[in-house]
LUMMAR-267883 format. One line per 2 residues: their letters; for each residue y, z, x of N, C-alpha, C. Coordinates in Angstrom, 1 decimal, always signed. Layout:
# LUMMAR-267883
a> Y:Z:X:Y:Z:X:Y:Z:X | ... $
***
This chain:
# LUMMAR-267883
xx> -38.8:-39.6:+0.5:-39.3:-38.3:+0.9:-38.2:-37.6:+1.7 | -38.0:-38.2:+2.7:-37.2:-38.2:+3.6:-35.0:-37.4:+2.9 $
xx> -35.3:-38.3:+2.0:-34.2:-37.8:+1.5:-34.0:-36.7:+0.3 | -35.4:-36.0:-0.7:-35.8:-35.0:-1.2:-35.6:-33.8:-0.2 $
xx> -36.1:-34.2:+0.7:-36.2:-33.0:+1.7:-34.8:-32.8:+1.9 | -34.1:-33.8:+2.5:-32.5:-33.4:+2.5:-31.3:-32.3:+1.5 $
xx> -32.5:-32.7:+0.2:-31.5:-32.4:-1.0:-32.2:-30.7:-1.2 | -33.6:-30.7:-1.0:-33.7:-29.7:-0.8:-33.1:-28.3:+0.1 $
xx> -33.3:-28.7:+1.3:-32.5:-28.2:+2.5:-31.0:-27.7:+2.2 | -30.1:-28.4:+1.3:-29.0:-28.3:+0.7:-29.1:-26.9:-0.2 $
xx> -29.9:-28.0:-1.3:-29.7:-26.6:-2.5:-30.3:-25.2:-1.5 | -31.1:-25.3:-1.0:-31.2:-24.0:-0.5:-30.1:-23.5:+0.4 $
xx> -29.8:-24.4:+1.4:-28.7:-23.4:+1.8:-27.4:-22.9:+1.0 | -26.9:-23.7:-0.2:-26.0:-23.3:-1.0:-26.3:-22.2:-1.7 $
xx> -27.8:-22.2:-2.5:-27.9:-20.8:-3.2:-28.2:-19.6:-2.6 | -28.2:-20.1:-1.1:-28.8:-18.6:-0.4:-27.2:-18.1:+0.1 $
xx> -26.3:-19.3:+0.6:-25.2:-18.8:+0.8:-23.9:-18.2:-0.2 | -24.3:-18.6:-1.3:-23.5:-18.4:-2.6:-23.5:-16.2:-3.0 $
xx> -24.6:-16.1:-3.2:-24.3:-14.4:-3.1:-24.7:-14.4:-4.5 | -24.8:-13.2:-4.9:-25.4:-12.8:-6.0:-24.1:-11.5:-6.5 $
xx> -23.9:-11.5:-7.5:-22.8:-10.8:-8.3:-23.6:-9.3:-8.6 | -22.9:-8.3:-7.1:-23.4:-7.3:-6.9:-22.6:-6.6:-7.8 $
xx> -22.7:-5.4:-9.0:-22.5:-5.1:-9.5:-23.0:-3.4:-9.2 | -22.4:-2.8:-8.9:-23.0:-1.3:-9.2:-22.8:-0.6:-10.4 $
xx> -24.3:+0.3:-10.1:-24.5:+0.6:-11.6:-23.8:+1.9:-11.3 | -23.5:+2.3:-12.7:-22.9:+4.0:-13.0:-23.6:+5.2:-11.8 $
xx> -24.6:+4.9:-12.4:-25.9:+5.8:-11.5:-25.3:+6.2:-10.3 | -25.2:+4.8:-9.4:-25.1:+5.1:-8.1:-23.3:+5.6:-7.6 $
xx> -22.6:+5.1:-8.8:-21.8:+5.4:-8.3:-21.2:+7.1:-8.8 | -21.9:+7.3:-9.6:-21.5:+8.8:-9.2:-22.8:+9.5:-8.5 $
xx> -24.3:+9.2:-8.1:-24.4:+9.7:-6.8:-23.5:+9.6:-5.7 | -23.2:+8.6:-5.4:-21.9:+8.5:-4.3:-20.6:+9.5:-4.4 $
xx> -20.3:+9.6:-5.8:-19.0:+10.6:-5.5:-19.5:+11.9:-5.8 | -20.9:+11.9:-6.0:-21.6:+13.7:-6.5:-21.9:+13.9:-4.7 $
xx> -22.2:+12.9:-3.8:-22.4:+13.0:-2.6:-20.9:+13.6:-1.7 | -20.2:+12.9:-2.1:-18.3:+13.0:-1.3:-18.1:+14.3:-2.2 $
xx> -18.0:+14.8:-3.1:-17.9:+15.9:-3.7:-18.4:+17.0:-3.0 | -20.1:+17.2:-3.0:-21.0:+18.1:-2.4:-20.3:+17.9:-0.6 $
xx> -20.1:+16.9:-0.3:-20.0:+17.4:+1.5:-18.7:+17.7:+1.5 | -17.7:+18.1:+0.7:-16.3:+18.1:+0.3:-16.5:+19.7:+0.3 $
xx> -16.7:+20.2:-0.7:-17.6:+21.3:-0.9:-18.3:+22.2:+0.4 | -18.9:+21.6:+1.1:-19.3:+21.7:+2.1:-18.0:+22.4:+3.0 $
xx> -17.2:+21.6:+3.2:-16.3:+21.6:+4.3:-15.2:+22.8:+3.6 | -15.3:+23.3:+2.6:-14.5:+24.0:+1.6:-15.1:+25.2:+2.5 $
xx> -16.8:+25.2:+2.3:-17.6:+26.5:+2.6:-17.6:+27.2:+4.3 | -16.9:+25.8:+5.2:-17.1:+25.9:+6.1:-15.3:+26.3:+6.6 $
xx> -14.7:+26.1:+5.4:-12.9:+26.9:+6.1:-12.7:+25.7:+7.2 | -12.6:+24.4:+6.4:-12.5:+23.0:+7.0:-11.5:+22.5:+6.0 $
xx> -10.3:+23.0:+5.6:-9.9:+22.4:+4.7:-9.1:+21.0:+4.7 | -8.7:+21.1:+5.6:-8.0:+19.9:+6.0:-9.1:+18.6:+5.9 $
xx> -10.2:+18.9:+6.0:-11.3:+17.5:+6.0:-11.5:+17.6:+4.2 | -12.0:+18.8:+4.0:-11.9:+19.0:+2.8:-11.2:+18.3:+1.4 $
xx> -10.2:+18.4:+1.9:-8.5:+17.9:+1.2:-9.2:+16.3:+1.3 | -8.9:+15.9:+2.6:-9.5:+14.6:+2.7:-10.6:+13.8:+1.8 $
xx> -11.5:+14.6:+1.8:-13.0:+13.8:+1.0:-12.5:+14.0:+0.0 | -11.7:+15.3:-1.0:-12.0:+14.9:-2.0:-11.0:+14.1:-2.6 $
xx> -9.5:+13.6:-1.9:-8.5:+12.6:-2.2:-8.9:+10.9:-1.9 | -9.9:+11.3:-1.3:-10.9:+9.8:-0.8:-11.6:+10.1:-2.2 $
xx> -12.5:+11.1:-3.3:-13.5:+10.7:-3.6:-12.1:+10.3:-5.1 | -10.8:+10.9:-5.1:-10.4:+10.5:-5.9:-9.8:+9.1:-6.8 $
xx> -9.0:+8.3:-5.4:-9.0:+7.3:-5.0:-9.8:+6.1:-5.5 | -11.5:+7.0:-4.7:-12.5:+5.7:-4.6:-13.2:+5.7:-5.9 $
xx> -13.2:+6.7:-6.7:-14.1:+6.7:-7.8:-12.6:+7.3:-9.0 | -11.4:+7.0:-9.6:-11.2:+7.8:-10.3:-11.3:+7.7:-12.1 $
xx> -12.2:+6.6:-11.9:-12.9:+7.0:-13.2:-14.1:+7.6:-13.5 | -14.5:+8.2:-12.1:-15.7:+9.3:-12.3:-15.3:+10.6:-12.5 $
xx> -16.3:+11.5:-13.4:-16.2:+12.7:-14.1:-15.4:+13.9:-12.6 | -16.0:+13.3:-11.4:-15.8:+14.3:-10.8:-14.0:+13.9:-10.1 $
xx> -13.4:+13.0:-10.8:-11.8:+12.8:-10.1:-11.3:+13.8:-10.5 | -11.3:+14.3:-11.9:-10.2:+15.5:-11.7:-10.9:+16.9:-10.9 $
xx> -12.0:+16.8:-10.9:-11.9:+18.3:-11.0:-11.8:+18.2:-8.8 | -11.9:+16.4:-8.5:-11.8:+17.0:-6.7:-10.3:+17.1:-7.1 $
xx> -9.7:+16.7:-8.0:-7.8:+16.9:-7.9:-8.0:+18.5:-7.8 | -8.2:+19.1:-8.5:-7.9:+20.6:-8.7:-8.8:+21.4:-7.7 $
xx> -9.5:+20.7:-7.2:-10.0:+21.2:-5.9:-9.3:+20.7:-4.3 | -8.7:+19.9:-4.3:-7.8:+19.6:-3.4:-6.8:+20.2:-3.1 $
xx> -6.0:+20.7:-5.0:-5.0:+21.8:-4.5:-5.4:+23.0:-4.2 | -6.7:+23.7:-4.3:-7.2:+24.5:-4.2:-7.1:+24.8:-2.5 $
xx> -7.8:+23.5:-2.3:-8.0:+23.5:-0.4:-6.4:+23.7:+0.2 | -5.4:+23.1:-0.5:-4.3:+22.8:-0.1:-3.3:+24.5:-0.3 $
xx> -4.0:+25.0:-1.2:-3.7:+26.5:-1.6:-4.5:+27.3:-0.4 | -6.0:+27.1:-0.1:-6.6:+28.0:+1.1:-6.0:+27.4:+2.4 $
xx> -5.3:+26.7:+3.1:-5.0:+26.2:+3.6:-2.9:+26.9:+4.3 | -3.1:+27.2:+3.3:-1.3:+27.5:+2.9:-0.4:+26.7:+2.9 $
xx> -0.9:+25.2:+2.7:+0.5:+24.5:+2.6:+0.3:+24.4:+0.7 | +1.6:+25.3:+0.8:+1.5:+25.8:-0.5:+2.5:+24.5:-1.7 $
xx> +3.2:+23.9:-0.9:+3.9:+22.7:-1.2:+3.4:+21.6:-1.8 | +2.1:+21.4:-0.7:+1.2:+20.5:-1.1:+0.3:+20.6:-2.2 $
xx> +0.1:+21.9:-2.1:-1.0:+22.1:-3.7:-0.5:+22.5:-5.0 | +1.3:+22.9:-4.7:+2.1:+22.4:-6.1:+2.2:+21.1:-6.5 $
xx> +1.9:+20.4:-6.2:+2.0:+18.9:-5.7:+1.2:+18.3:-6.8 | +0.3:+18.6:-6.1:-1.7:+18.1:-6.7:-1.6:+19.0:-7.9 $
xx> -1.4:+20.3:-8.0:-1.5:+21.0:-9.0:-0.8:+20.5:-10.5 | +0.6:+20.0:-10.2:+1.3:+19.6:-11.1:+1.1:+17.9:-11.3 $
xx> +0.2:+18.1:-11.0:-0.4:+16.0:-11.0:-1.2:+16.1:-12.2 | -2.3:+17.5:-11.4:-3.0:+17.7:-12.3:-2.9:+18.1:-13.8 $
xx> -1.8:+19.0:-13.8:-1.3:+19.5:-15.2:-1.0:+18.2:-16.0 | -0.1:+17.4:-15.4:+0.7:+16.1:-15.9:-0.5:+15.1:-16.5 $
xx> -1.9:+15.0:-15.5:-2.4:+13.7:-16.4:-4.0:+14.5:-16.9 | -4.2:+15.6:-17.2:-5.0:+16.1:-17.2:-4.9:+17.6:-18.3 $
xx> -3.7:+17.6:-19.2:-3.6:+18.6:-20.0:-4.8:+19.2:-21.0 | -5.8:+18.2:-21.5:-6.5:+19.1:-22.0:-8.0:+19.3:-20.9 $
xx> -7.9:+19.3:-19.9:-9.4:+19.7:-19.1:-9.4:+20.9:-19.4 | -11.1:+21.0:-19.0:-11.6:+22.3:-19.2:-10.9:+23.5:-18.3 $
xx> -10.1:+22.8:-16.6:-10.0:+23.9:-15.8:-8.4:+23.5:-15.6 | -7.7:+23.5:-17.4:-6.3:+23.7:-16.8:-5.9:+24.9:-16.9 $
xx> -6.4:+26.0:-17.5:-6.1:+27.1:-17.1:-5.9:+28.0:-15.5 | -7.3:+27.2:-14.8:-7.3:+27.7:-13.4:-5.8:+26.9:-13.1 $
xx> -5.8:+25.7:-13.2:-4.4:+25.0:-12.6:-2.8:+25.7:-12.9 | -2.8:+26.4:-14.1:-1.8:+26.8:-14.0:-1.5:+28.1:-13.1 $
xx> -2.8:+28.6:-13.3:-3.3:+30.3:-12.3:-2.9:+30.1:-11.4 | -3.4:+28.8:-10.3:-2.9:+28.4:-9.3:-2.0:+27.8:-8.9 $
xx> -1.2:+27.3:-9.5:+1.0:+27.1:-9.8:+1.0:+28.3:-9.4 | +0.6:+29.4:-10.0:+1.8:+31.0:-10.3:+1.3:+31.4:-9.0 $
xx> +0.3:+31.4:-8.4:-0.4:+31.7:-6.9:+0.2:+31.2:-5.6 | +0.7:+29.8:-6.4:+1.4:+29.0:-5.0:+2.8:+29.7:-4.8 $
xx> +3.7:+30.3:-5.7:+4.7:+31.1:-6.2:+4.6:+32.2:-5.5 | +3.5:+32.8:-6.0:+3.5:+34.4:-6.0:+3.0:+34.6:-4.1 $
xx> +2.5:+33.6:-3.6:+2.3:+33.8:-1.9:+3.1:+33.8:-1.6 | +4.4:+32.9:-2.2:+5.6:+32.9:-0.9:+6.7:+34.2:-1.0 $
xx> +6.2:+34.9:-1.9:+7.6:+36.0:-2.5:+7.6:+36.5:-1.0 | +8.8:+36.4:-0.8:+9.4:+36.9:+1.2:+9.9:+38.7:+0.5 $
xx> +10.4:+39.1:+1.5:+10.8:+40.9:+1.5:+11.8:+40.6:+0.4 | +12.6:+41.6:-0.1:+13.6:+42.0:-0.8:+15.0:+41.7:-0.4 $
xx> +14.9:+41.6:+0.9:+16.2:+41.6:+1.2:+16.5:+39.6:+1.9 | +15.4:+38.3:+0.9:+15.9:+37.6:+1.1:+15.9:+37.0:-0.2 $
xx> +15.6:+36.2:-0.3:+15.9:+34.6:-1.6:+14.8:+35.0:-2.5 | +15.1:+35.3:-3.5:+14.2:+35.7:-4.8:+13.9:+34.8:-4.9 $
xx> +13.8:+33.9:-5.3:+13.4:+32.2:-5.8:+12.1:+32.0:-6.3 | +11.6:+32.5:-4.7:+9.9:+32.1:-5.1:+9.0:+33.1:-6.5 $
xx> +10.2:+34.3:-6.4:+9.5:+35.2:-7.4:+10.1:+35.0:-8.5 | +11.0:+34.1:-9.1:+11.8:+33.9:-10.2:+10.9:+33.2:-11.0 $
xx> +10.1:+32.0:-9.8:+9.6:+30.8:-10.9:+8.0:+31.7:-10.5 | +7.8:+31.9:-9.9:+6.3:+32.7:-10.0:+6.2:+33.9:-11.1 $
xx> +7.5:+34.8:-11.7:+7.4:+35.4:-12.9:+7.5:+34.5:-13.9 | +8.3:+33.2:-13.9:+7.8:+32.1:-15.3:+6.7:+31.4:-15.6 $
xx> +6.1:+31.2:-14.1:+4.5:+30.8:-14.1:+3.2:+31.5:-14.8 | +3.6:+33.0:-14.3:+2.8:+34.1:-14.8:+2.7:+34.2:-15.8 $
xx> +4.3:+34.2:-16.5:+4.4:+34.3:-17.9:+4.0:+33.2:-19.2 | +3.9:+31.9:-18.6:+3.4:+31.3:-19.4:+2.1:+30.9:-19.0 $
xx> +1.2:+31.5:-18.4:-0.4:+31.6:-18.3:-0.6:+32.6:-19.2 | +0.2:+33.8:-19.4:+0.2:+34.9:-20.6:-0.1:+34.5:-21.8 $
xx> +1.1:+33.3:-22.1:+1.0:+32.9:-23.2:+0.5:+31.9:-23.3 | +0.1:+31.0:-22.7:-1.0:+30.1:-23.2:-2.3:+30.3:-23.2 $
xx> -2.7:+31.3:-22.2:-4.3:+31.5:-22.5:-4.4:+32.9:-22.8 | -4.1:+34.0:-23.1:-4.0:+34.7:-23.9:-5.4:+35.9:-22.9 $
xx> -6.6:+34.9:-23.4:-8.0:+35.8:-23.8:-8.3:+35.4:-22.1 | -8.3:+34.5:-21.1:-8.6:+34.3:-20.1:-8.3:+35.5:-19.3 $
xx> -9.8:+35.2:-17.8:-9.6:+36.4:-17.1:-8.4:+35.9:-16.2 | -7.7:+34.6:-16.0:-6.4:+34.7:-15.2:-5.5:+35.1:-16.2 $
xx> -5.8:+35.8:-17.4:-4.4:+36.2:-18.1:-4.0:+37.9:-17.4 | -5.4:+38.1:-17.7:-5.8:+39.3:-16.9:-4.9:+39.6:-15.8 $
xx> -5.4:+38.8:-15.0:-4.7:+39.2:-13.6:-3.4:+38.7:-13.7 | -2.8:+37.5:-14.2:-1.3:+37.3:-14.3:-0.8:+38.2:-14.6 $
xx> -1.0:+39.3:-15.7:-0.1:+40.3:-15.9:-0.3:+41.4:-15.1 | -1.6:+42.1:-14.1:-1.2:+42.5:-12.8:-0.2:+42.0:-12.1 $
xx> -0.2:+40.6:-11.5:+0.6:+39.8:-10.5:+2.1:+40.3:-11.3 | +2.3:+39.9:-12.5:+3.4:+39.8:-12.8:+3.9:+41.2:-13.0 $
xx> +3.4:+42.0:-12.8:+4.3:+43.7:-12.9:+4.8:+43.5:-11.8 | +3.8:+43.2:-10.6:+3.9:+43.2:-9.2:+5.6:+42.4:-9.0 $
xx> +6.0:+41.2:-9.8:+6.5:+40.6:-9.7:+8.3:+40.8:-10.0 | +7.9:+41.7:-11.1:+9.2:+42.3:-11.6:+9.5:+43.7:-10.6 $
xx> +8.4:+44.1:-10.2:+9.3:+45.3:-9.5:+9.4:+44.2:-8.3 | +9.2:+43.6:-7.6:+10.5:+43.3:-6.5:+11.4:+42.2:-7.0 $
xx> +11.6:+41.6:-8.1:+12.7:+41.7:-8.7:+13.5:+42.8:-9.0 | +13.3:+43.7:-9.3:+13.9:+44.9:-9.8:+14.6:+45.6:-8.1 $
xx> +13.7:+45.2:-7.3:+14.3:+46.2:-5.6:+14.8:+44.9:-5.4 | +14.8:+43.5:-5.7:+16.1:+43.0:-5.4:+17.1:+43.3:-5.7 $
xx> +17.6:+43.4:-6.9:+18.9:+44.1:-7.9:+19.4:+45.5:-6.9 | +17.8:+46.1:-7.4:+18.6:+47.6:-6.6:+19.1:+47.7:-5.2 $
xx> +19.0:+46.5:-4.6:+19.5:+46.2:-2.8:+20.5:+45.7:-2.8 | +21.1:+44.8:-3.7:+22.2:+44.3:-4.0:+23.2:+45.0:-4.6 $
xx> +22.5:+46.4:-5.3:+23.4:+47.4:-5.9:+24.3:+48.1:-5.1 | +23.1:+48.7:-3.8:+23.3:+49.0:-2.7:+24.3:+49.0:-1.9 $
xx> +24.2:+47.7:-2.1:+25.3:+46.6:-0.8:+26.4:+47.2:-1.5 | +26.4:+47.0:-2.5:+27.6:+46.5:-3.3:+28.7:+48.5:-3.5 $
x> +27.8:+49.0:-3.6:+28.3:+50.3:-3.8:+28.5:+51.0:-2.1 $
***
């Protein structure tokens, strides 16, 4: 008897200490990243971008085979675009384009390439640069989405774009004459 009990006592402490093969289901795990998403969002609404940025490179990370990884990528550069480090959200942006070409919102991604461009254009009388590649940005959101309302506005931005190209030329004409 004496020794049943023993063997008892055993098996139970082994199967209680052994663990059970926790397995999460789908379910919960995109509640979890629909949750880091929405307070992500949150912090978006609240001009928190820096935390912002955070949750949703955490929700990317922790979940990126959930529906919601790309779209916190394109919302990260987004934050990283409201934010002004404009560096950083060509960054994410072009991550995004790279592993993410046919999503629904690679149109916004390219909008916001030519956006990251088109903020830094400095006065006329320094470094065109930023408006060189922000008129090739523009231009090919023209031609690849055509019917989109960022085609729309690209070709506003982009008139915008050529005339201070154009008063660069004419300042250098300037100089020169």
């Amino acid at each position: 008897m004496r020794l049943l009990s023993v063997f008892l006592c055993c098996f139970l402490l082994f199967t209680g200490c052994s663990g059970k093969n926790k397995s999460v289901s789908d379910a919960s795990v995109l509640e979890s990243a629909e949750e880091i998403y929405q307070d992500a969002m949150d912090k978006m609404q609240d001009q928190r971008y820096s935390k912002a940025i955070s949750l949703f490179e955490d929700l990317e990370r922790t979940y990126p085979y959930s529906k919601l990884a790309a779209k916190s990528q394109i919302m990260a550069a987004y934050a990283n675009y409201k934010a002004e480090e404009y560096a950083k959200a060509l960054v994410a942006v072009e991550q995004f384009i790279k592993f993410h070409p046919g999503h629904a919102d690679i149109a916004y991604a390219y909008y916001l390439k030519a956006l990251c461009y088109y903020e830094q254009i400095s006065s006329i009388k320094k470094d065109q640069g930023y408006a060189a590649r922000s008129k090739d940005a523009l231009t090919e959101i023209i031609a690849r989405f055509p019917e989109s309302d960022y085609a729309r506005d690209a070709q506003i931005k982009l008139d915008l774009v050529m005339d201070r190209l154009a008063g660069k030329e004419i300042e250098i004409g300037r100089f020169y004459l």
